[in-house]
C-alpha positions as CSV (number, residue, x, y, z in Angstrom):
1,X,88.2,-199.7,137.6
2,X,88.6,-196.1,137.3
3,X,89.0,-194.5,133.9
4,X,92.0,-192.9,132.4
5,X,93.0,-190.1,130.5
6,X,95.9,-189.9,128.4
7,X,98.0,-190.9,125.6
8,X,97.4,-194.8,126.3
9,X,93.9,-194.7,127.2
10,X,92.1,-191.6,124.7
11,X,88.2,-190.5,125.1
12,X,86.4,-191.2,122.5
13,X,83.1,-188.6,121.5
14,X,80.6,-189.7,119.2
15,X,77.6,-187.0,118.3
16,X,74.4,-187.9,117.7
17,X,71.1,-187.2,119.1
18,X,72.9,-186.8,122.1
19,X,76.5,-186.6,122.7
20,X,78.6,-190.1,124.0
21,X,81.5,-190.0,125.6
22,X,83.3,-193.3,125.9
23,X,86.3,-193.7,128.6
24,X,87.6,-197.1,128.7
25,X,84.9,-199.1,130.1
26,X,82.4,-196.0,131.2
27,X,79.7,-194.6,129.4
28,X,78.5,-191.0,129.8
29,X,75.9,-189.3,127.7
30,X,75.5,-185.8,127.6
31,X,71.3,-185.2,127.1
32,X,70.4,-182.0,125.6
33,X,67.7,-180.1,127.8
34,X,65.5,-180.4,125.0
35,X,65.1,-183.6,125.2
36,X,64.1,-184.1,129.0
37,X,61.1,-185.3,129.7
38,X,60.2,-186.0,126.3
39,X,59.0,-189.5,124.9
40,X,61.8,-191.0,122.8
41,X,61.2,-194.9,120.7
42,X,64.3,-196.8,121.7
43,X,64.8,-199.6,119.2
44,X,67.3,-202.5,119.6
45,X,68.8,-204.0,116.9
46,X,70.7,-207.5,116.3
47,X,74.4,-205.7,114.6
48,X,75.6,-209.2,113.7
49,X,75.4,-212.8,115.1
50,X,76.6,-216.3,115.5
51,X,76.8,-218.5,112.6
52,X,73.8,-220.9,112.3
53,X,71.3,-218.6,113.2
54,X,68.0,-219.0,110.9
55,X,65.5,-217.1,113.1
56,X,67.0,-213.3,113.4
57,X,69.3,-211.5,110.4
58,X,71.3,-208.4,111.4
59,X,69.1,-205.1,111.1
60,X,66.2,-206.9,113.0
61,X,64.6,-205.3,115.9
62,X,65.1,-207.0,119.2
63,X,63.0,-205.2,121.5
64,X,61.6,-202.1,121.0
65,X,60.0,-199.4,124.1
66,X,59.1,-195.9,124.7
67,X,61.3,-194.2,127.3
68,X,61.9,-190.8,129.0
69,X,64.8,-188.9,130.7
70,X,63.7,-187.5,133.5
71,X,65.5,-185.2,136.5
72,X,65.1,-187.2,140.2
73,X,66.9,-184.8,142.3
74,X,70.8,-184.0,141.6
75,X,70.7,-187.3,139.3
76,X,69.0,-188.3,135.8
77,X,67.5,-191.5,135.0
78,X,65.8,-193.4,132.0
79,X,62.5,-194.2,132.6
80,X,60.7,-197.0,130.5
81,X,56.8,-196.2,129.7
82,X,54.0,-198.3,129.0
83,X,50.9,-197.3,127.2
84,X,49.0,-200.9,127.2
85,X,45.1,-200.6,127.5
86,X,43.1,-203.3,129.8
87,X,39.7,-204.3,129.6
88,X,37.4,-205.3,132.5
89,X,36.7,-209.3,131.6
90,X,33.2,-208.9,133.7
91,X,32.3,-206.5,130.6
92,X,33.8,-208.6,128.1
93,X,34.8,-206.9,125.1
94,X,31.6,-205.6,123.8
95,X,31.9,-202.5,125.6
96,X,34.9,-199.7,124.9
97,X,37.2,-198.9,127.7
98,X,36.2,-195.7,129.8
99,X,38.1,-192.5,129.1
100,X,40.1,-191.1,132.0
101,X,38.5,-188.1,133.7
């Protein structure tokens, strides 16, 4: 469905840390060059929910990750980062992880 302009069907801009534009069904984000290649948190919460629901309330995080806009060419893209630490089982845990050279 291609968006539409107009009297019937407005764009809606909402500012923030970046600047969202919202045409009927499409998203578009506007990402300041600032903050390109820089590590952001992304936190997702639960707005509101079902009736019955004794596990989650409204305001609680669903998932949280560490992400990074990044340039690929003439397109952007969201990348999601991972900082985990392994340890070799052979060497159990009584010896530190080696620091990257």
């Amino acid at each position: 469905m291609r968006a539409r302009n107009g009297p019937d069907h407005p764009e809606r801009v909402i500012e923030g840390l970046m600047r969202m534009h919202l045409h009927c069904e499409r998203v578009s984000f506007e990402i300041p060059s600032v903050l390109m290649g820089r590590d952001m948190l992304l936190n997702t919460e639960f707005a509101g929910l079902s009736a019955g629901s004794d596990y989650v309330a409204p305001g609680m995080v669903a998932d949280s990750r560490v992400v990074r806009w990044v340039h690929r060419g003439a397109r952007v893209h969201l990348e999601t980062l991972s900082y985990e630490m392994r340890v070799d089982r052979s060497r159990g845990l009584r010896e530190r992880p080696s620091q990257a050279q």
